[in-house]
RODO-5544 format. One line per field, with one value per residue (C-alpha): chain; y, z, x. Coordinates in steps of 0.05 Angstrom, whole numbers, plus 5000, padded with zeros to 4 digits. Example, Ala and Ser with C-alpha at 12.3 -4.5 7.8 and 13.67 -1.06 7.14 Angstrom:
BEGIN
chain	A  A;
y	4910  4979;
z	5156  5143;
x	5246  5273;
//
This chain:
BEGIN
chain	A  A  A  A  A  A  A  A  A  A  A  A  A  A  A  A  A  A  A  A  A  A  A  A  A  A  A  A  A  A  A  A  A  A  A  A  A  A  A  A  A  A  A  A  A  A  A  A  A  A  A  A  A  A  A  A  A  A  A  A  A  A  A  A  A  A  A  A  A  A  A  A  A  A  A  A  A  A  A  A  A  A  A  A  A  A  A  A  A  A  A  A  A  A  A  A  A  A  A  A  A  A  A  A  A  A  A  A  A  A  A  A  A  A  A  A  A  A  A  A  A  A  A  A  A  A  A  A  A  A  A  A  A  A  A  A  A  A  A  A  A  A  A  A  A  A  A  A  A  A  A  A  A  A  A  A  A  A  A  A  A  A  A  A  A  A  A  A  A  A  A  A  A  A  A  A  A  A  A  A  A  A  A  A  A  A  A  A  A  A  A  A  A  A  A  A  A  A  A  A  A  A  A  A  A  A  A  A  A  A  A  A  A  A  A  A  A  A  A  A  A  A  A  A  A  A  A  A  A  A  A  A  A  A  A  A  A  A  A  A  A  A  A  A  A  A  A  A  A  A  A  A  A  A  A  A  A  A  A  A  A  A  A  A  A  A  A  A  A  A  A  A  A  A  A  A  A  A  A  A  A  A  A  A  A  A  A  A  A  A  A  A  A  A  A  A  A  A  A  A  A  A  A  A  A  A  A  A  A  A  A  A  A  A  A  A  A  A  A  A  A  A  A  A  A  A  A  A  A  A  A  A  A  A  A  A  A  A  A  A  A  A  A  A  A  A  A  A  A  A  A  A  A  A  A  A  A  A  A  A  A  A  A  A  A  A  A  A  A  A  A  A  A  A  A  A  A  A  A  A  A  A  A  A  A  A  A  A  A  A  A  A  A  A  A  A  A  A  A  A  A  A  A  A  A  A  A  A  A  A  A  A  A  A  A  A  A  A  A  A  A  A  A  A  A  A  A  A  A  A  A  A  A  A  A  A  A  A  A  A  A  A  A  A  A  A  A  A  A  A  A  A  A  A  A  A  A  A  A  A  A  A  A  A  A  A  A  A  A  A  A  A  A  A  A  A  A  A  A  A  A  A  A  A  A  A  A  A  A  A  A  A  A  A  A  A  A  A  A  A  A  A  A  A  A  A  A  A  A  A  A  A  A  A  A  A  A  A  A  A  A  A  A  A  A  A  A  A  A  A  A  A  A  A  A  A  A  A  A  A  A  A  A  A  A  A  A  A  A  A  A  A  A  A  A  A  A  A  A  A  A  A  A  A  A  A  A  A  A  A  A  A  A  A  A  A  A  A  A  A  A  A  A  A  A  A  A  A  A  A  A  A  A  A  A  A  A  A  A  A  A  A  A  A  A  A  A  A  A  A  A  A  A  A  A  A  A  A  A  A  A  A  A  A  A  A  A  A  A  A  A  A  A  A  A  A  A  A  A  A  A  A  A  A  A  A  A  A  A  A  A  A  A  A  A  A  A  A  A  A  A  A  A  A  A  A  A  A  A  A  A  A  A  A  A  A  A  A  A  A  A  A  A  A  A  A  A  A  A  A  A  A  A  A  A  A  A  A  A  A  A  A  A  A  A  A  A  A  A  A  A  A  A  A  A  A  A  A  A  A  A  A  A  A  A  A  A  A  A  A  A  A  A  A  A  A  A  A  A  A  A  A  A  A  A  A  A  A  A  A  A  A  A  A  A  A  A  A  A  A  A  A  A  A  A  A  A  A  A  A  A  A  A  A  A  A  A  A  A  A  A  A  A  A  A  A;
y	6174  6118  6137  6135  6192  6237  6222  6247  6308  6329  6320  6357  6416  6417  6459  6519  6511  6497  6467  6509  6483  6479  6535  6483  6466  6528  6518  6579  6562  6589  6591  6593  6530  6489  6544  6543  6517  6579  6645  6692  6743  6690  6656  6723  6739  6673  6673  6731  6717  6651  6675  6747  6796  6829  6792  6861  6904  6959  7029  7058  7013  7027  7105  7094  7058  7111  7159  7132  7120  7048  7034  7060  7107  7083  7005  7031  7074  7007  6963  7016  7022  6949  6941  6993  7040  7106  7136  7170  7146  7195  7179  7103  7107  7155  7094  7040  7081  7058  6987  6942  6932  6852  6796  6795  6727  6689  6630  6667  6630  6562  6576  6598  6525  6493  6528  6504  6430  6434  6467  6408  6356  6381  6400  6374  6373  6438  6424  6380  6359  6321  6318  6245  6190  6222  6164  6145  6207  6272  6265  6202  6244  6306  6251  6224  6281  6335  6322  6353  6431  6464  6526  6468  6448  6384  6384  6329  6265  6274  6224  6235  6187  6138  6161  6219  6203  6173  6242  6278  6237  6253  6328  6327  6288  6343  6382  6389  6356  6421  6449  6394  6419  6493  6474  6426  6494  6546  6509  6488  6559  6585  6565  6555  6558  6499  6461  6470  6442  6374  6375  6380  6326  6281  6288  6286  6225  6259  6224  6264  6237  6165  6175  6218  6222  6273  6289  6338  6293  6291  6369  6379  6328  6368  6432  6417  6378  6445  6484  6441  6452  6513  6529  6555  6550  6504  6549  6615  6664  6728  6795  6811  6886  6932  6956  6898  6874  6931  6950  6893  6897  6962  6925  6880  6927  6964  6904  6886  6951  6947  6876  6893  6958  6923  6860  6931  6946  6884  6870  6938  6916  6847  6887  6941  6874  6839  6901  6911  6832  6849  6907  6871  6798  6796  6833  6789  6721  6673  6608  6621  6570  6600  6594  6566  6552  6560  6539  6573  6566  6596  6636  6711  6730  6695  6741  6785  6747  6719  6791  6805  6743  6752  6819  6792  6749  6697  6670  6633  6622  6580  6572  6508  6491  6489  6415  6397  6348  6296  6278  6256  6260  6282  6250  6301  6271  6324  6307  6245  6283  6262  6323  6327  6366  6372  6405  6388  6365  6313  6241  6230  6177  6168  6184  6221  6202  6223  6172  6177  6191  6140  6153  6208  6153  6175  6253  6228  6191  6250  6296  6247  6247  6330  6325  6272  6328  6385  6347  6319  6394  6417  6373  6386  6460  6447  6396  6447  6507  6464  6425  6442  6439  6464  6517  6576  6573  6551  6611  6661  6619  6635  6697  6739  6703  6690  6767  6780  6735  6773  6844  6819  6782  6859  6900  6850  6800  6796  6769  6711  6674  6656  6622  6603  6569  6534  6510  6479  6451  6424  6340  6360  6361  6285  6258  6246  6246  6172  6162  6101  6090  6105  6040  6005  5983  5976  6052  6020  6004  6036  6067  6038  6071  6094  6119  6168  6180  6199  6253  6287  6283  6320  6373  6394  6374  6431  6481  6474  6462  6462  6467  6461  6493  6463  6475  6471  6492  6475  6529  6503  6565  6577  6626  6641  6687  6693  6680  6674  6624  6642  6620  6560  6609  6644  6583  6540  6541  6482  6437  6442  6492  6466  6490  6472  6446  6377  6368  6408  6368  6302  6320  6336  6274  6241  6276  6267  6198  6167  6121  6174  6214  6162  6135  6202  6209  6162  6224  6281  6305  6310  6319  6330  6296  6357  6376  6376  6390  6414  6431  6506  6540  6619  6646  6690  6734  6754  6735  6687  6629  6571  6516  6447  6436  6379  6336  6379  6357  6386  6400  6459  6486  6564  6561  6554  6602  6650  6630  6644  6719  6732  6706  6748  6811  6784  6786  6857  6895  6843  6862  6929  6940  6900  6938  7006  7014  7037  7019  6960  6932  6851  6857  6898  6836  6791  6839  6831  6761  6749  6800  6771  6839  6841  6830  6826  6795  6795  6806  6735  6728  6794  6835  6764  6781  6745  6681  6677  6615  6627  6627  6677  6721  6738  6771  6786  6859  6869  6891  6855  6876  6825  6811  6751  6680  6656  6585  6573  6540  6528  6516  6490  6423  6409  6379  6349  6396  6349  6391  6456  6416  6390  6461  6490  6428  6435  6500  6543  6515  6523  6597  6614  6586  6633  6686  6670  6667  6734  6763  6741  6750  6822  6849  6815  6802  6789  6732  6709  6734  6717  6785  6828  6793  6833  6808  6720  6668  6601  6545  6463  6479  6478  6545  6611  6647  6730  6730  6676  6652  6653  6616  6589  6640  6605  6666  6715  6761  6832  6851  6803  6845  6918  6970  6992  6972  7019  7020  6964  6931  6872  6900  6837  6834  6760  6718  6738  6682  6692  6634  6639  6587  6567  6595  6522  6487  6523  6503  6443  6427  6470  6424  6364  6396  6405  6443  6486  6521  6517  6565  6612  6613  6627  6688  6653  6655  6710  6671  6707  6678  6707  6665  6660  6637  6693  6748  6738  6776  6766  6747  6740  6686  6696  6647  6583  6592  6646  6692  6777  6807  6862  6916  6914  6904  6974  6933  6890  6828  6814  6765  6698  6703  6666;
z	4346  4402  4450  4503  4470  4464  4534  4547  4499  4548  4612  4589  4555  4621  4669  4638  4690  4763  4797  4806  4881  4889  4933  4985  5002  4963  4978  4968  4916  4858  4798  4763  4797  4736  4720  4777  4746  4715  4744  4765  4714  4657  4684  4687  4610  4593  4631  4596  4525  4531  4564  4569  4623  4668  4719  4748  4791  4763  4764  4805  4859  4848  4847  4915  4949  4923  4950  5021  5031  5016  4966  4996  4951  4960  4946  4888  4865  4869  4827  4770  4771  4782  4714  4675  4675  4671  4684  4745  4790  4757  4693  4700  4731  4667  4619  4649  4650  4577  4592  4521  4509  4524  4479  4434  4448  4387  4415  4440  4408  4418  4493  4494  4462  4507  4569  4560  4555  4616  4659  4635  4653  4708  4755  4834  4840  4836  4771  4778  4710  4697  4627  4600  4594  4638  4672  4599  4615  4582  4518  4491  4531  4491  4427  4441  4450  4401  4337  4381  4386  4336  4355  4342  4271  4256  4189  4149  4143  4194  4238  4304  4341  4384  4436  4452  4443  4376  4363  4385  4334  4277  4296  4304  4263  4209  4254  4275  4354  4368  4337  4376  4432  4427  4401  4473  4508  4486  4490  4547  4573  4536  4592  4651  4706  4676  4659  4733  4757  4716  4735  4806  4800  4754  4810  4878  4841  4872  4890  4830  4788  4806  4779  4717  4702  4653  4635  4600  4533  4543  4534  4486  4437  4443  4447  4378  4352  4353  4331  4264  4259  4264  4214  4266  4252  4321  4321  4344  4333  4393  4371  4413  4432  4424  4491  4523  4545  4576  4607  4642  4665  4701  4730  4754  4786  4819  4848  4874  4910  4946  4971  4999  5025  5063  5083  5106  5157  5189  5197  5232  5278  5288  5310  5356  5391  5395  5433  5477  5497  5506  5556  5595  5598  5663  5683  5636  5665  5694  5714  5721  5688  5642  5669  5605  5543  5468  5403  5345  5273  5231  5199  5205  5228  5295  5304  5315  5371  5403  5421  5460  5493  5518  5542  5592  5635  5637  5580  5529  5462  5410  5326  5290  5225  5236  5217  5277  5244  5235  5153  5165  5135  5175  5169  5201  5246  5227  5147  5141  5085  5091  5084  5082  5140  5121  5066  5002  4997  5038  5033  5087  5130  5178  5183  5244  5255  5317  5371  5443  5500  5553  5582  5516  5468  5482  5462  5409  5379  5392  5359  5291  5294  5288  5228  5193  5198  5186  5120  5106  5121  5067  5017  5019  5014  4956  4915  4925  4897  4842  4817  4759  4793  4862  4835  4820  4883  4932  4905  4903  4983  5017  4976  5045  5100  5068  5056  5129  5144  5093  5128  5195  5171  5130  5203  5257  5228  5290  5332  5271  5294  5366  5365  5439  5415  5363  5404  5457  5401  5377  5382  5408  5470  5476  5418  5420  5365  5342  5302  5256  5192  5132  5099  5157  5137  5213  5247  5307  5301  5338  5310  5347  5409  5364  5317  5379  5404  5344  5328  5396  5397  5330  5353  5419  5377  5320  5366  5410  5476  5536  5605  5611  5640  5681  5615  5549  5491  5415  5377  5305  5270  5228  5204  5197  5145  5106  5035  5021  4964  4989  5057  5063  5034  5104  5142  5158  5099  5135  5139  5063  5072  5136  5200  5248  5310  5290  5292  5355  5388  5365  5389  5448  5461  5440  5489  5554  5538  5602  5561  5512  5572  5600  5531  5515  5566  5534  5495  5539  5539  5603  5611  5691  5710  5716  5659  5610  5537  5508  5443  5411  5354  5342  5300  5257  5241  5304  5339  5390  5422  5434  5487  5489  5556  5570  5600  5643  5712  5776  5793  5737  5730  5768  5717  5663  5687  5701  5623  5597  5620  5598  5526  5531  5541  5492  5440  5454  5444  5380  5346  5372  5336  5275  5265  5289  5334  5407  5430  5415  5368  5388  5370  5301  5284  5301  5250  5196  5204  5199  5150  5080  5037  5073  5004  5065  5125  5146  5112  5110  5092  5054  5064  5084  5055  5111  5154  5216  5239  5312  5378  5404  5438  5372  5353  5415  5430  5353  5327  5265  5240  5211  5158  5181  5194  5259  5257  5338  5330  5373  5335  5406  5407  5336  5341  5270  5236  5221  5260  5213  5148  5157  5169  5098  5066  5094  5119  5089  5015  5039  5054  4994  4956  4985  4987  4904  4910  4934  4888  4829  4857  4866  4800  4754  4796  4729  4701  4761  4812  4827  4801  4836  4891  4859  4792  4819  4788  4826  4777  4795  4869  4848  4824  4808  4746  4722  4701  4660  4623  4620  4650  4720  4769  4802  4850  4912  4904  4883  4950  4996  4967  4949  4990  4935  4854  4853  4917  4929  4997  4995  4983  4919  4960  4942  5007  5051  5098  5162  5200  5272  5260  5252  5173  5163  5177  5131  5076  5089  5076  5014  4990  4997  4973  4904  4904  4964  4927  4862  4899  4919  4858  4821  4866  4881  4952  4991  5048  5103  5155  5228  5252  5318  5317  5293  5336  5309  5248  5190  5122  5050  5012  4943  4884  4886  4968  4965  5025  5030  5100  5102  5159  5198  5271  5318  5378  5373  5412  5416  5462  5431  5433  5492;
x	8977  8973  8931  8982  9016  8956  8946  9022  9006  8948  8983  9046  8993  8961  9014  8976  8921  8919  8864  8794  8767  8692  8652  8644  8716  8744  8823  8872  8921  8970  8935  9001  9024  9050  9102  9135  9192  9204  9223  9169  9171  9175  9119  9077  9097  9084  9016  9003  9025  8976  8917  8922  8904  8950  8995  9043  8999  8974  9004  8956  8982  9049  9041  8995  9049  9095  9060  9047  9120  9109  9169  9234  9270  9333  9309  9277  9339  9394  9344  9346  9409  9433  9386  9414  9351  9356  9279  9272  9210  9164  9176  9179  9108  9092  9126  9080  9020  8990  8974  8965  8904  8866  8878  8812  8770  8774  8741  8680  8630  8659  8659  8585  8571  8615  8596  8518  8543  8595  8541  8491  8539  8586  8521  8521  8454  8431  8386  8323  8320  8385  8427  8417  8466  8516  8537  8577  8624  8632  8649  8608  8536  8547  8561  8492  8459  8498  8453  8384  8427  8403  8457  8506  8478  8521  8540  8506  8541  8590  8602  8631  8680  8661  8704  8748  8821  8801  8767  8833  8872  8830  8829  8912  8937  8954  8985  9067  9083  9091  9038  8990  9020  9004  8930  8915  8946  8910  8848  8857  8868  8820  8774  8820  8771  8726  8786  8816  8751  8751  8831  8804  8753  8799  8861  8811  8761  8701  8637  8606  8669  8653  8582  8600  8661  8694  8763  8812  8812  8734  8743  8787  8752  8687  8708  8754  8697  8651  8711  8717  8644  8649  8702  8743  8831  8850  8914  8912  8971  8976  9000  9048  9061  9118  9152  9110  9169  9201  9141  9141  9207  9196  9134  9174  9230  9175  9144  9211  9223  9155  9178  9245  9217  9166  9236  9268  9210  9196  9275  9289  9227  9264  9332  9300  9268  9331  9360  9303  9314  9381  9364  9310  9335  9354  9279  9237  9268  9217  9208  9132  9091  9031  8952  8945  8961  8936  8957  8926  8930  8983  8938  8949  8876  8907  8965  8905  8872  8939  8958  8892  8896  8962  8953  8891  8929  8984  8981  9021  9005  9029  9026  9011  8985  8910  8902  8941  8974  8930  8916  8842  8780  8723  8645  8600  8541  8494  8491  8540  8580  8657  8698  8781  8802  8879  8920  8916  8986  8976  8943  8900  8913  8856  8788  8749  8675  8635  8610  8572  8593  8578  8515  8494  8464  8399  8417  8454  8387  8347  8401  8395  8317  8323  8364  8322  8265  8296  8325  8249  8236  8286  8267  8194  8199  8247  8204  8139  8182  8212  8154  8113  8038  8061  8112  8065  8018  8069  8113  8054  8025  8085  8118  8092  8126  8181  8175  8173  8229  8277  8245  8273  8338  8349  8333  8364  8407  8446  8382  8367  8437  8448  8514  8512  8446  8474  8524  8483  8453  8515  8524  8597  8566  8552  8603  8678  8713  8738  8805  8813  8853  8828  8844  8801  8726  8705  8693  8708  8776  8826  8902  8963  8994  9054  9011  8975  9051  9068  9014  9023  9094  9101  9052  9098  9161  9149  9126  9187  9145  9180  9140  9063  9001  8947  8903  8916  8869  8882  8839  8818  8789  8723  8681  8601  8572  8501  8491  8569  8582  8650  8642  8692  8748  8740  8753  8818  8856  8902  8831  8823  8773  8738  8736  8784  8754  8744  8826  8833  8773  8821  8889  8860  8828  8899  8933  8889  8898  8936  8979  9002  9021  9056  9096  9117  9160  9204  9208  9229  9165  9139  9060  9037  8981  8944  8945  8886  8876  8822  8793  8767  8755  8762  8699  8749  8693  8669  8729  8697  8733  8683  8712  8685  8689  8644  8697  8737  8751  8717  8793  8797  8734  8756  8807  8767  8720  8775  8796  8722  8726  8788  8769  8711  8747  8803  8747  8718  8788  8804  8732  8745  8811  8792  8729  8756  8695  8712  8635  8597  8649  8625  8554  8574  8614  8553  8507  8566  8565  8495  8466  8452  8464  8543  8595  8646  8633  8701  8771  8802  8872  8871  8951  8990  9053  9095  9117  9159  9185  9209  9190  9135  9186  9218  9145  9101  9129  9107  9043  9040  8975  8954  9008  9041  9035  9064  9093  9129  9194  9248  9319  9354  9297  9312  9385  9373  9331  9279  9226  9251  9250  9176  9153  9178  9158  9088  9065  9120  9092  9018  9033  9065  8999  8952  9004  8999  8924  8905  8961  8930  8858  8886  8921  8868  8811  8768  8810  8838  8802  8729  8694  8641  8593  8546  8536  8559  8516  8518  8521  8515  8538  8609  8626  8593  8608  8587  8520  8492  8549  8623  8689  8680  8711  8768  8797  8776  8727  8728  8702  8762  8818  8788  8750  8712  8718  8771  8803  8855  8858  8907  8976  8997  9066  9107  9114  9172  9192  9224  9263  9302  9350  9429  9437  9477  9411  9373  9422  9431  9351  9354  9404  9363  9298  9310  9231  9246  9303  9267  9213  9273  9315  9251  9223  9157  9187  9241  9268  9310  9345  9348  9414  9418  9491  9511  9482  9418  9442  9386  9418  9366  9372  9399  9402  9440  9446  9482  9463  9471  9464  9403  9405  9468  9451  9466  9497  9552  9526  9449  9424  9393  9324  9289;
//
């Protein structure tokens, strides 16, 4: 075979796995990502028939929901009938209720030898003894080095390739094309949260990729090369199981009828708010400009905080994708590591690095000397416990204050973490953020004017801003926890796992700019002079809002203060509800947060199941618990529709992959999931895996999406967007975004459509945009929502 068409082979063979993301920038997305193409359920059996597990919730869930009034009987009635079943509830439950058994691993013992070698090579830095000759890639190291495994036991005389596509030809070549095909799939599956990690590091060319690199043909070659060793058949045939099929069907009816039950809920909730507008228009009509404003994330733990904001003062609050639109990278002052701070999707374009203030050089040096000890510190107390003649007496020297320290991080976790110290601490204080392109070698240069117009106009443009307060705060989002290899799935998911404030600090910067100000009024957008925008972030787990504030005017310094204590109180009734703790509820988040033995320090993302598109009026009468994200939109700025279309290119696709990622992470938390906190082994920085061996976990942990190992939290309910806007618009994008409508016509996405032309009657997309109305509104003409 040419090597070009081995190379083809691979790449076509690889749409069985998505990418595994490292613990340090651990990005939500849809494991089943490559078969998007294909419908849902196909995808699932398919899944299934390939790798095995279970991709349907369970029946347990199902009868739960049942039971709780979850899945409407009536849904759940037309479904069967529309598919020509004749089981009654009951006895469908009763049908589903003998699950087929796993698919037996019959590539066990080629994954324990492969395993060893991938956590040899594929290691950050956690090992101190590194594998040799790593810098020649994956496959030609384990070449060199293969003959010295004595598990292994090369057969005499054999004489391995010199590289790995010739190796891959040697091992095909007696097969069928579409046998070779099946062989690089199953393989490749075989293992898919190692082979989503060298995807990852192939696709991303990470630092550690530059250095040693190591690709899906480097894995395949060895792990064939072993097989052949081994005496292993390349080709596998599954068994597959009578009434599987039908089985699954019912699965899939049921999972249906929990959907539209929950569409039936939240669009009832939409009607009874479009008549209570239409009572209290007249009442609710003001002209009275906001004490300020906020924009917060998309992400649902906001709808949380938004509402407890609000209901302190006169406020107005806004939803935005977290990165704020700006596709940077970020280099952090305290450790110099350069981390992507937007989504995935996107190619960044600049890159964010921190400089002094006028007149803060001096703090700034004295900041840098800190971290230069602190990181002497670290690495000290790391070489002692690591090296072979310091190793037993430093470990024995300091086992009893290190003892103490656990004693008192076990009895007051909550006084070991000051986060108003921290902050103070913080360089934020005497750094602004500075913007340059990324293709630019000088950190010093500056973008274009139309390229800072153009990042703040697109912010007030997709929000559908209108009038503005004196202050304006964007609120990027993070999260702290202790001894969490999971902690960056808790932060923004928009930031490619990073917190958020380093984008709000940015386009705040942007837009206090004089000159921006100024040009955008060429624009329609109309900034006062008084205005001034500042940058936040909302600790999601404890629910505070931080402000950096260091550059506010003298002018608005009672309204911030007046701000302050309304935040304060926002975040005592938001722990207070999310905790259900009517005393105290602020420092209980502060102990979760910072005590090391806590498997869940806060929920995360867990029960998104929707996304409204719309302004805040359509929601803020609406306790949404949680469930949705909240994108603002106003259809009336967006003559052409551009603003609507960027949104379900970007955010609406963003959602529906960690929609996919705690669905998965929830009906098969052991192959797709991450597994019990309990049991994780970190391995090479990068990943953690159960125990001492196995694949690389690439999903949520048992404890994000369950109460208890048997008790299921998240509810594995398929994204169901939500858009206020003209119906015509909506189809008009779906035309020209062949992989918008792919996502609909498939069921990876329901998409309803609140029209606002049409007495805001809400209509659900079916396939090939064909469009069915849902409840039938109860008054005859309901006002347009303001």
């Amino acid at each position: 075979m040419k090597r070009d068409t081995i190379l083809q082979k691979i790449d076509s063979a690889s749409h069985v796995i998505g990418k595994t993301w490292p613990l340090y920038a651990f990005v939500t997305s849809n494991p089943l990502t490559g078969y998007e193409n294909r419908h849902f359920k196909q995808a699932i059996i398919e899944a299934e028939q390939l790798a095995g597990g279970h991709l349907f919730p369970q029946v347990s869930s199902f009868r739960n929901a049942w039971q709780k009034g979850e899945i409407d009987k009536g849904e759940l009635s037309d479904l069967f009938k529309k598919n020509g079943i004749g089981f009654s509830p009951e006895e469908s439950l009763n049908e589903m209720g003998s699950q087929a058994a796993e698919l037996e691993n019959q590539h066990h013992e080629i994954d324990r030898l492969l395993i060893k070698w991938l956590m040899a090579f594929m290691d950050e830095g956690l090992a101190e003894w590194s594998m040799p000759n790593k810098e020649k890639g994956f496959y030609k190291a384990w070449r060199s080095l293969i003959r010295y495994d004595k598990e292994f036991n090369l057969k005499p005389l054999v004489a391995l390739p010199e590289d790995s596509l010739k190796a891959l030809d040697e091992l095909l070549i007696n097969y069928s094309e579409e046998d070779q095909i099946n062989i690089l799939e199953q393989h490749l599956s075989a293992l898919p949260g190692w082979t989503g990690y060298i995807k990852y590091r192939a696709e991303t060319n990470s630092e550690w990729q530059k250095k040693f690199n190591i690709t899906l043909e480097d894995y395949l070659a060895v792990r064939l090369s072993i097989a052949k060793n081994l005496d292993m058949d390349l080709l596998t045939t599954n068994e597959t199981h009578e009434n599987k099929n039908e089985e699954r069907r019912l699965q899939y009816l049921w999972l249906k009828a929990w959907e539209k039950s929950w569409q039936k809920r939240l669009s009832k909730d939409f009607n009874e708010t479009f008549q209570i507008s239409d009572a209290n228009l007249q009442s609710n009509q003001t002209d009275e400009i906001p004490e300020a404003q906020l924009v917060f994330c998309i992400d649902t733990r906001s709808e949380l905080i938004r509402r407890h904001v609000e209901s302190k003062g006169n406020y107005e609050t806004f939803g935005y994708a977290g990165f704020f639109g700006i596709a940077m990278d970020y280099e952090n002052l305290s450790d110099g590591v350069v981390k992507k701070s937007c989504p995935p999707i996107l190619a960044s374009s600049y890159k964010v690095s921190e400089q002094a203030k006028n007149g803060s050089q001096q703090e700034v040096d004295t900041y840098n000397k800190r971290q230069e000890r602190e990181k002497f510190t670290h690495y000290f107390l790391k070489r002692m416990k690591h090296m072979l003649p310091s190793a037993f007496g430093y470990v024995e020297g300091s086992g009893f204050f290190y003892g103490i320290f656990l004693f008192l991080r076990t009895l007051m976790p909550e006084r070991l973490y000051d986060s108003k110290k921290i902050e103070k601490k913080s360089f934020e204080r005497n750094c602004n953020p500075h913007l340059h392109s990324i293709s630019d070698s000088s950190s010093l240069a500056e973008i274009s004017l139309e390229e800072k117009i153009a990042i703040v106009k697109s912010a007030f443009n997709l929000t559908g801003w209108k009038t503005f307060s004196p202050l304006v705060l964007f609120v990027g989002h993070g999260s702290h926890s202790a001894n969490n290899p999971f902690g960056s799935s808790l932060d923004c998911g928009a930031c490619a796992a990073s917190p958020g404030r380093h984008n709000a600090r940015m386009l705040a910067k942007l837009a206090n700019q004089p000159e921006v100000k100024q040009a955008l009024k060429d624009h329609h957008i109309n900034i006062p002079d008084s205005t001034f925008f500042m940058g936040a972030e909302h600790n999601t787990t404890t629910d505070e809002i931080v402000l950096f504030d260091s550059e506010l005017p003298d002018s608005h310094k009672n309204q911030l203060l007046k701000l302050k204590e309304s935040l304060i109180k926002a975040q005592g009734s938001a722990t207070s509800e999310r905790l259900g703790k009517s005393k105290n509820s602020i420092n209980a988040a502060h102990i979760k947060t910072n005590d090391w033995s806590e498997t869940r320090p806060e929920w995360g993302l867990a029960k998104n199941a929707g996304f409204i598109v719309g302004p805040r009026s359509l929601t803020k009468n609406m306790n949404l618990k949680g469930n949705c994200f909240l994108h603002s939109y106003d259809w009336k700025m967006d003559n052409e529709g551009k603003a609507l279309e960027g949104i379900m290119q970007g955010p609406m696709v963003v959602t529906q992959w960690i929609n996919n990622h705690y669905y998965f992470s929830s009906v098969d938390n052991d192959n797709y999931g991450g597994g019990s906190k309990i049991t994780h082994n970190v391995t090479g920085r990068f990943g953690v895996m159960q125990g001492n061996g196995g694949d690389l976990k690439r999903g949520l942990p048992l404890q994000s999406v369950n109460e208890t190992d048997q008790k299921p939290y998240h509810q594995p309910l398929r994204l169901s967007v939500y858009i206020h806007a003209p119906k015509e618009r909506i189809a008009s994008i779906l035309e020209k975004n062949e992989n918008l409508k792919s996502l609909l016509d498939n069921e990876w996405i329901y998409l309803m459509v609140i029209d606002p032309k049409d007495s805001n009657k809400i209509l659900r997309y079916e396939q090939n945009l064909r469009w069915e109305a849902t409840e039938k509104t109860s008054v005859n003409e309901l006002v347009e929502i303001q």
